[in-house]
Backbone bond lengths (Angstrom), bond angles and torsions (degrees), N, CA, C in turn:
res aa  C-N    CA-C-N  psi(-1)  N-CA   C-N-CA  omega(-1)  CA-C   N-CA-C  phi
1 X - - - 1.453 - - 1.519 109.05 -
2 X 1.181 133.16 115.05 1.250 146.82 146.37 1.237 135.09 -80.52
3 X 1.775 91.63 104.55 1.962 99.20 179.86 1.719 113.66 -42.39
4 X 0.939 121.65 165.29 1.851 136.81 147.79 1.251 110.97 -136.90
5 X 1.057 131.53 88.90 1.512 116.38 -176.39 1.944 116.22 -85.15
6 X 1.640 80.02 162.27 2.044 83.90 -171.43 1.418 104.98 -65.06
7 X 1.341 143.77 15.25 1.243 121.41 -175.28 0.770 108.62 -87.54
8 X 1.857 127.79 -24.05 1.596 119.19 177.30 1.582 116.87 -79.01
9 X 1.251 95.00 41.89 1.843 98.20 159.37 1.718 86.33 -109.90
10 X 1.740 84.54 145.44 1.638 90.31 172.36 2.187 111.34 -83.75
11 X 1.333 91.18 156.64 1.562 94.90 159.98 1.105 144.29 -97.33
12 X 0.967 152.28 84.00 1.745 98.10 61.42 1.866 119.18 -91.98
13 X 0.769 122.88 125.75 1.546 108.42 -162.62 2.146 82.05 -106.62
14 X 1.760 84.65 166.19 1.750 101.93 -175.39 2.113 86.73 -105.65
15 X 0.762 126.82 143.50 1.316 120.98 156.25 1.336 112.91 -93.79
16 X 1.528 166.19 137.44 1.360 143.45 158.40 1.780 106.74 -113.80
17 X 1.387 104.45 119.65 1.391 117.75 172.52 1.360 135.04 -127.06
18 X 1.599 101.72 112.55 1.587 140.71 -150.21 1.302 96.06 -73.01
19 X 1.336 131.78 127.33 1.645 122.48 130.48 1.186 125.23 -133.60
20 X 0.895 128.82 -177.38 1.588 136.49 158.79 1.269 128.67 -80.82
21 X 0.950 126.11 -35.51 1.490 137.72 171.19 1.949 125.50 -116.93
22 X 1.366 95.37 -162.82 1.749 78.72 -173.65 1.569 95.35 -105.03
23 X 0.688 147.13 2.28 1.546 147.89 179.44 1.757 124.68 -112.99
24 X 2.083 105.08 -4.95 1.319 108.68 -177.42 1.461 142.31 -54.75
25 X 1.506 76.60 -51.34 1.702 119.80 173.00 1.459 104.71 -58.42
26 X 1.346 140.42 -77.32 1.430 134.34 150.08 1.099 139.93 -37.28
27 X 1.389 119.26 -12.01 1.405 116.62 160.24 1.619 113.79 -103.04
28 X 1.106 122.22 -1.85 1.334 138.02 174.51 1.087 116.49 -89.73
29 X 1.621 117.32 -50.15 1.667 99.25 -151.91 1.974 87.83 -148.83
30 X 1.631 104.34 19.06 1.882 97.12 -170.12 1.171 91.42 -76.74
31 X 1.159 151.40 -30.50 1.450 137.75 -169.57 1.730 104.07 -59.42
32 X 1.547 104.45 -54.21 1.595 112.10 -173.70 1.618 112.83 -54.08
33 X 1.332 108.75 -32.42 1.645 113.79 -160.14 1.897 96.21 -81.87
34 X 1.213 100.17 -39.97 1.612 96.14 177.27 1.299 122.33 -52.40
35 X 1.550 113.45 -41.86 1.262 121.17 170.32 1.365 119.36 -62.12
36 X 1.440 99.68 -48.03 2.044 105.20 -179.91 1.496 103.13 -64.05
37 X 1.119 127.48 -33.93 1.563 132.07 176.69 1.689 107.02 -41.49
38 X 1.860 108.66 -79.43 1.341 115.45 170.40 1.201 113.17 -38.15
39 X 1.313 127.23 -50.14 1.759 114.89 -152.17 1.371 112.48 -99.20
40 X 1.229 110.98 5.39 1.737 128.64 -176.60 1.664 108.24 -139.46
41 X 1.313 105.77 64.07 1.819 112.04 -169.17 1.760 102.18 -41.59
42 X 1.681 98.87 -57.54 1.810 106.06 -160.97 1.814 105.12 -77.45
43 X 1.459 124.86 11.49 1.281 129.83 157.33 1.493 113.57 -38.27
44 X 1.482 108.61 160.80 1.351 126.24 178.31 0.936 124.67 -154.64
45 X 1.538 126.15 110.03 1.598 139.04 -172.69 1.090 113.95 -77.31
46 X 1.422 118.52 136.59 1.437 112.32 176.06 2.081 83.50 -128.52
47 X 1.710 94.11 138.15 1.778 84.25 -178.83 1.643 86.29 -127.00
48 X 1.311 124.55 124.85 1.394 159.69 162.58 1.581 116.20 -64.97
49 X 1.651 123.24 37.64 1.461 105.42 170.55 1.222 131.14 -44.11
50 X 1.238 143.59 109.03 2.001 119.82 158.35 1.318 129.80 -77.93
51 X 1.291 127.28 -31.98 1.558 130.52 155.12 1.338 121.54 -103.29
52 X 1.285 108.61 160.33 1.599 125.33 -172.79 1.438 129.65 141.21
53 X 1.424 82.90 128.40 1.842 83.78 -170.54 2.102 83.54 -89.01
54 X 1.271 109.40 164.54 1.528 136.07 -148.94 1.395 93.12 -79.77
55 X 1.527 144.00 -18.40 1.285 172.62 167.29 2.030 85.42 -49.73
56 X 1.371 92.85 -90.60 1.253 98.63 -170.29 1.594 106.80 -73.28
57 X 0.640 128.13 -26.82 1.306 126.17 177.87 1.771 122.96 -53.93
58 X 1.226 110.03 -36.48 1.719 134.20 150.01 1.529 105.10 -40.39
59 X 1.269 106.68 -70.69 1.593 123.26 -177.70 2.249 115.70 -65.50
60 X 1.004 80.94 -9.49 1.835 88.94 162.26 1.320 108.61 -92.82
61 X 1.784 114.61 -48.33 1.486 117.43 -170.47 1.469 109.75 -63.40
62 X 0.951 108.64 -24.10 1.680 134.68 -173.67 1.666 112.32 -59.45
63 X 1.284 95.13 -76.95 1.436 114.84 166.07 1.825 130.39 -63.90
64 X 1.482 109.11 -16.28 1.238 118.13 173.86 1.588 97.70 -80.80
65 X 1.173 111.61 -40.05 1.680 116.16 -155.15 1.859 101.83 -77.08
66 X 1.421 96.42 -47.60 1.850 95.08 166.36 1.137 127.54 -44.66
67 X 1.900 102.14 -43.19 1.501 102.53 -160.80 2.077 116.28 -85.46
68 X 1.250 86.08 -14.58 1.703 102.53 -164.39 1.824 91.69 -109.87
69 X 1.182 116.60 -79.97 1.457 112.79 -166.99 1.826 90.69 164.30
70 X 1.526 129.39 143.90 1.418 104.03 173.92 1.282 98.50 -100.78
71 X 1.117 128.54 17.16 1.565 114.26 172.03 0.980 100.82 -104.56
72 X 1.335 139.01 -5.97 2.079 133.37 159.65 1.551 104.65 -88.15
73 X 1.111 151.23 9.17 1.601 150.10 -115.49 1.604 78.15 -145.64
74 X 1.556 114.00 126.41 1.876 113.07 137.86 1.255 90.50 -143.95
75 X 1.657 96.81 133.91 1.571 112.90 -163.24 1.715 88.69 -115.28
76 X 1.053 108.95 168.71 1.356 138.62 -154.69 1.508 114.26 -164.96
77 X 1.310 105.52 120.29 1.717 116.34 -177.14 1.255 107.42 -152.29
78 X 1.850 107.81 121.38 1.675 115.28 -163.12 1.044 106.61 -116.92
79 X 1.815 133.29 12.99 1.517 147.25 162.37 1.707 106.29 45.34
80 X 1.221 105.12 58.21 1.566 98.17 175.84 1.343 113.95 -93.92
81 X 1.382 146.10 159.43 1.402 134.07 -175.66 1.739 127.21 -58.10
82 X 1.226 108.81 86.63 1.746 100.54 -171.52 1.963 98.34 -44.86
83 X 2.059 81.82 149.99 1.297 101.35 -174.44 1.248 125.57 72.96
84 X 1.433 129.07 -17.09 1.399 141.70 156.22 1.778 138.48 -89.95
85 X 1.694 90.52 23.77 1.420 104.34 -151.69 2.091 91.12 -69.35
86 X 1.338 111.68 -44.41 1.538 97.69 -177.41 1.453 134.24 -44.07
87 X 1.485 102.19 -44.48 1.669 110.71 167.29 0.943 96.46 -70.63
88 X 1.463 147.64 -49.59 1.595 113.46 -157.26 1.920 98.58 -89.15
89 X 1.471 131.53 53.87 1.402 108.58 -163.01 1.731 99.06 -83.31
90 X 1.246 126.10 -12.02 1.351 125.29 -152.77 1.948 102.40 -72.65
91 X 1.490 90.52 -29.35 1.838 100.29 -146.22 1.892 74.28 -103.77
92 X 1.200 140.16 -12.97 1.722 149.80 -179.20 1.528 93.24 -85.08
93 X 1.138 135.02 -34.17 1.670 144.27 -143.72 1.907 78.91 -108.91
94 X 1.496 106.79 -49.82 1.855 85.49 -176.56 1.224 126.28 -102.56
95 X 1.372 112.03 18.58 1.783 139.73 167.96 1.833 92.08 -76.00
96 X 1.375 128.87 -55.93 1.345 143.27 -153.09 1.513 77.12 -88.45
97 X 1.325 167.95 -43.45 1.297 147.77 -153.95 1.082 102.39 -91.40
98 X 1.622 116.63 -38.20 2.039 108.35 179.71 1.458 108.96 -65.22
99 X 1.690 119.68 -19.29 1.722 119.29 172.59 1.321 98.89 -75.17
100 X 1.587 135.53 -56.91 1.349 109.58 174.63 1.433 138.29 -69.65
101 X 1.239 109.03 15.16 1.584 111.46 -176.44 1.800 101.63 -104.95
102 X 1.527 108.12 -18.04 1.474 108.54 -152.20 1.799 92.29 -117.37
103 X 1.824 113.00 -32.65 1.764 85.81 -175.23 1.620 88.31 -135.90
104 X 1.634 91.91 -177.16 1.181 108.00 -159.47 1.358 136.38 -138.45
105 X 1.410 96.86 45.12 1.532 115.89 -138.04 2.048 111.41 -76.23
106 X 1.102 98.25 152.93 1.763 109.18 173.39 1.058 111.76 -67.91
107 X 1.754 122.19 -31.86 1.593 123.33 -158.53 1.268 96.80 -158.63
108 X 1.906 100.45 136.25 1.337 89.77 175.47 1.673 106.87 -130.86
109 X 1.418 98.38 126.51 2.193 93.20 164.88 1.499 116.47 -65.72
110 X 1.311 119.53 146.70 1.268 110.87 166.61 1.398 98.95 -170.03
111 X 1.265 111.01 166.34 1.559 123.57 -170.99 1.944 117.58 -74.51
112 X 1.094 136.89 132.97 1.588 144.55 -156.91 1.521 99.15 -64.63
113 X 1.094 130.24 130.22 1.149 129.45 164.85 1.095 127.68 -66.66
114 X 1.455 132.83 0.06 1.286 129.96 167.32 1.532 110.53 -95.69
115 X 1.508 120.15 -3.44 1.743 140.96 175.78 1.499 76.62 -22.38
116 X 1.665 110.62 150.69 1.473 122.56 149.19 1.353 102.71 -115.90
117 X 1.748 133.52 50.11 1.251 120.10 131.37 1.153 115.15 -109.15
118 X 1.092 119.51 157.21 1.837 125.11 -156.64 1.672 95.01 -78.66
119 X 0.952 106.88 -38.12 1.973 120.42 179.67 1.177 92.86 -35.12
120 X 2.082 103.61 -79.19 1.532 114.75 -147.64 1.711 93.57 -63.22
121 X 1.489 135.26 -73.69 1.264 139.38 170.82 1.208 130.58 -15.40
122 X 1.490 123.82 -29.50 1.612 127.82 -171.99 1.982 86.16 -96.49
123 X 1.489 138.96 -41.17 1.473 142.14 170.52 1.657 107.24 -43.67
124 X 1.208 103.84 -56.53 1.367 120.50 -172.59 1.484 113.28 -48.46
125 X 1.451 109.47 -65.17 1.581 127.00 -178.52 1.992 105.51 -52.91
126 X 1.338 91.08 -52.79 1.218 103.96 172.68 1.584 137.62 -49.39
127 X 1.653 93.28 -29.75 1.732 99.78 176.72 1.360 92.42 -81.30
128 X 1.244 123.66 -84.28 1.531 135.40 170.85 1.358 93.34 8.47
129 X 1.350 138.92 -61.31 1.490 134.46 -138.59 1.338 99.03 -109.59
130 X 1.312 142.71 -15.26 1.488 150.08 134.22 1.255 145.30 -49.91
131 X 1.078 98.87 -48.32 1.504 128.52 -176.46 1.672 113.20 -122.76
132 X 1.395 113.68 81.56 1.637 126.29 -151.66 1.239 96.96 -119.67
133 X 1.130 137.29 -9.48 1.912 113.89 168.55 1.729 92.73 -139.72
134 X 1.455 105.18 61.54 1.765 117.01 176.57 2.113 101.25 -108.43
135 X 1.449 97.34 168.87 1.374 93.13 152.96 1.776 106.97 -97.43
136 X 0.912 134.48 121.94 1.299 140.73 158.57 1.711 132.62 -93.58
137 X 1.121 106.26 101.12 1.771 98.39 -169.02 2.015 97.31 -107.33
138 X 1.166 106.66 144.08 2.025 112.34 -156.61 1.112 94.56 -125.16
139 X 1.876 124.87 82.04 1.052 137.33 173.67 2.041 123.75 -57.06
140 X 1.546 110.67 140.90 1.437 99.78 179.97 1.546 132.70 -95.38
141 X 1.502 114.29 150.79 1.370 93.34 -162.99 2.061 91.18 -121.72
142 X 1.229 104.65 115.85 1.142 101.99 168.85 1.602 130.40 -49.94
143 X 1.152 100.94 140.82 1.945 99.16 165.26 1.750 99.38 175.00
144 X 1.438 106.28 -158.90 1.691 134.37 -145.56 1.679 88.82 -63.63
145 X 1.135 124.44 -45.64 1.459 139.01 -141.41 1.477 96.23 -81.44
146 X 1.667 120.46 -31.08 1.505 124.44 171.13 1.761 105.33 51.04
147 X 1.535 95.95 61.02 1.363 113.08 -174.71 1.621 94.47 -93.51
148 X 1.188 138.40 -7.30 1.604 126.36 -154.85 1.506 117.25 -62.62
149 X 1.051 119.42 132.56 1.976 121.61 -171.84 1.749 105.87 -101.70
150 X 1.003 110.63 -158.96 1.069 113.61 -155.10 1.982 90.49 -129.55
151 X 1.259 106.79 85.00 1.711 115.88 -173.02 1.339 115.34 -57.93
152 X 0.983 135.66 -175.28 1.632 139.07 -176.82 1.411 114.79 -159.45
153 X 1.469 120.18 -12.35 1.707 112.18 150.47 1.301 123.22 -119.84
154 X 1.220 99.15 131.39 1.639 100.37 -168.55 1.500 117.67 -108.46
155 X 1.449 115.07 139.70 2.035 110.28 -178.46 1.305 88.62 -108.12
156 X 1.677 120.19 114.98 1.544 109.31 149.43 1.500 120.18 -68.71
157 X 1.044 105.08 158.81 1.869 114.58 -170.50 1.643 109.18 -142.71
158 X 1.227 88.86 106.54 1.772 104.89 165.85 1.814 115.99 -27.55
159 X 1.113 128.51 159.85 1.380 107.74 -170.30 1.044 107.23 -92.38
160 X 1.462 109.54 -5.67 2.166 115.88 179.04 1.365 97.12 -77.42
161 X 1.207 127.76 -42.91 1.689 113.95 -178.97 1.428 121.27 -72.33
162 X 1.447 112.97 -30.27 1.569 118.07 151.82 1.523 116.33 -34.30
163 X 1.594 98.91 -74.04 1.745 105.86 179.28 1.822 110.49 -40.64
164 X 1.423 107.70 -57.66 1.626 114.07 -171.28 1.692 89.55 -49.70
165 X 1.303 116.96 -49.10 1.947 115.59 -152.03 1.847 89.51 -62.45
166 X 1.282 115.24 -76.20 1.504 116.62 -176.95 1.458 108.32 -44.54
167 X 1.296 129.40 -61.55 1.428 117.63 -170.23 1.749 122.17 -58.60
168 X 1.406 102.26 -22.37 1.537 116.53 171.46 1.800 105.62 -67.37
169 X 1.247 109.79 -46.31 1.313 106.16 -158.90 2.177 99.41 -75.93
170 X 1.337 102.01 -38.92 1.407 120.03 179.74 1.462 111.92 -41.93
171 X 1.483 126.77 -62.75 1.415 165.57 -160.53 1.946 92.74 -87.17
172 X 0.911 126.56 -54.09 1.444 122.10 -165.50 1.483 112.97 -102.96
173 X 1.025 116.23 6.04 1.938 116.42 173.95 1.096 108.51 -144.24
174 X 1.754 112.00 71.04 1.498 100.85 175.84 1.443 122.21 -87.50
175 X 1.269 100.88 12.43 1.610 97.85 -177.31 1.458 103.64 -98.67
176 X 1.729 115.25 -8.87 1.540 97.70 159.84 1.511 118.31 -106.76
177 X 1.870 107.42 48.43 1.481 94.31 -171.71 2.165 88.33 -88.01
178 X 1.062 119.37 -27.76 1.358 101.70 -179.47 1.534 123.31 -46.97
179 X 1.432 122.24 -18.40 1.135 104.13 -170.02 1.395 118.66 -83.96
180 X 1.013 129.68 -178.07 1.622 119.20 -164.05 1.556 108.35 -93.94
181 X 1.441 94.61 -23.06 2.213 87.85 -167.18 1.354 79.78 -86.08
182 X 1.455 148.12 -19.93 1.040 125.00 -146.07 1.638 113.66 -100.07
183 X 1.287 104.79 81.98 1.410 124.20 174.67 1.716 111.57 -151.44
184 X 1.490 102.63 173.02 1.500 132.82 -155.22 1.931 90.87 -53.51
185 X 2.006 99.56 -60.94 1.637 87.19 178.15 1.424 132.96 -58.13
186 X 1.202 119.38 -24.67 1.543 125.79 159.75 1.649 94.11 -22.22
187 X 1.637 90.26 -97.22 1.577 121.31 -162.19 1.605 106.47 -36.99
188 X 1.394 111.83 -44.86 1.834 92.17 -173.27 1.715 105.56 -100.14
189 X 1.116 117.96 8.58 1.322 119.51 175.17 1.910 109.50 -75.39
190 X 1.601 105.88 -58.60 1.250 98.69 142.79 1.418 158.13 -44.12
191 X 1.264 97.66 -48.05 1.788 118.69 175.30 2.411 83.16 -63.72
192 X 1.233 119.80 -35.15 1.670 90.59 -164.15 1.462 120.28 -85.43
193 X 1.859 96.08 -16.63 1.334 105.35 -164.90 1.368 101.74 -61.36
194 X 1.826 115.87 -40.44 1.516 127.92 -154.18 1.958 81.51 -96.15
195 X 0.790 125.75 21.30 1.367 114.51 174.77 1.898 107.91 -115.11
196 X 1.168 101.10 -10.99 1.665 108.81 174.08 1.745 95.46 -124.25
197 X 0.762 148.71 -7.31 1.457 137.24 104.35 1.491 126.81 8.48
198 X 1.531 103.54 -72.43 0.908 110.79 -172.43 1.666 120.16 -124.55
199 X 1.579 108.30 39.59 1.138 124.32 169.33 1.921 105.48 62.43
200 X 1.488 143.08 50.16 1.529 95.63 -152.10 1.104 89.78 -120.82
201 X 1.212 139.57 154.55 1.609 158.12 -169.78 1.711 98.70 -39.01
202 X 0.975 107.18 -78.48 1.934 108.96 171.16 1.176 124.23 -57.44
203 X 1.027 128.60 -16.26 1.303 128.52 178.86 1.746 120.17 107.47
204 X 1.077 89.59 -8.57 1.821 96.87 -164.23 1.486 125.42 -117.23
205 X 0.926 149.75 173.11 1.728 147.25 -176.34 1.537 94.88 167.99
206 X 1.844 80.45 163.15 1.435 76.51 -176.42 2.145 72.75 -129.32
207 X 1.343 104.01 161.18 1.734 112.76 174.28 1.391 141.49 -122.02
208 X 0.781 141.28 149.71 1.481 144.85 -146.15 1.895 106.68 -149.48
209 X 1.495 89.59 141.23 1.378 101.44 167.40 1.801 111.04 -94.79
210 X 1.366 104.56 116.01 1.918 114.32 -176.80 1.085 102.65 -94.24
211 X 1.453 141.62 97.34 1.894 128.31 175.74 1.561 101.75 -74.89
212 X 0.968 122.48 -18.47 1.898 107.85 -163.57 1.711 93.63 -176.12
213 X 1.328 100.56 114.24 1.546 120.87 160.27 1.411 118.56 -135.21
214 X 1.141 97.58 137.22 2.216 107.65 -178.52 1.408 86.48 -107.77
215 X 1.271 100.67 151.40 1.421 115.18 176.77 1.785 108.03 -146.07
């Protein structure tokens, strides 16, 4: 196992983090951002919603602003029809050009390209094809479809940033507490598997697919 640690992002670095929905980004990669938050004070979030009705969309701003800081936080929400992201890819393709014209980020979250929801998968292809000499790490989002791969960079996470990642997501999306995965064992059942994975002092990580890093 070979460390990389976040310090070789320069400062002030932009982070930009992609999802599809209002809960992606935090269930993907909130453990990682808490950490990059602390250890990179003069950081800057940029959070990339594409769907959401204004309901949930509150409850993203919510949860971005806990997990990062809201005075490092510019959120972004482009209300395109969840689940319809393929037909609409043309007007998705020039949502992703106003992010490359406007930020400029060191690191980017974004959804795995092998995702089997058409949402996360049509984002994915899409950053890749935008954002072409970035670091990009393509966080996983559990569910029914039991798409999960086999990742290759791993963030260990203290078990206090665990608690902050689950209790953020718990507290700020109550309109997805009906669903069934969507609870605390979900979130650290994952965060432990990839945390003995990857050997990490606490037990926990969260993982990412890396296609191409220079170092």
């Amino acid at each position: 196992m070979l460390p990389l640690a976040f310090g070789v992002l320069d400062e002030p670095a932009t982070v930009l983090c992609i999802g599809a929905h209002c809960d992606d980004i935090e269930i993907g990669c909130g453990g990682a951002l808490v950490r990059l938050a602390r250890e990179h004070p003069s950081a800057r979030f940029v959070w990339a919603v594409f769907a959401g009705e204004p309901r949930r969309e509150r409850e993203s701003r919510g949860a971005a602003a806990s997990l990062v800081g809201e005075g490092r936080l510019e959120f972004r929400q482009f209300g395109f029809r969840e689940s319809y992201f393929p037909s609409q890819s043309d007007r998705v393709k020039d949502a992703f050009e106003s992010l490359k014209s406007s930020v400029s980020p060191a690191l980017i979250f974004t959804h795995r390209l092998e995702d089997r929801h058409q949402d996360h998968r049509t984002l994915a292809e899409l950053c890749w094809n935008t954002f072409r000499s970035h670091l990009i790490l393509e966080y996983e989002i559990p569910k029914y479809e039991g798409d999960l791969g086999q990742p290759n960079f791993f963030v260990p996470l203290a078990e206090s940033d665990l608690d902050h990642k689950v209790a953020t997501l718990m507290r700020s999306f109550p309109s997805q507490h009906a669903r069934a995965w969507f609870t605390p064992e979900t979130f650290r059942a994952l965060a432990r598997i990839r945390g003995i994975e990857c050997a990490a002092d606490s037990g926990y990580a969260e993982a990412f697919h890396a296609r191409k890093i220079c170092v």
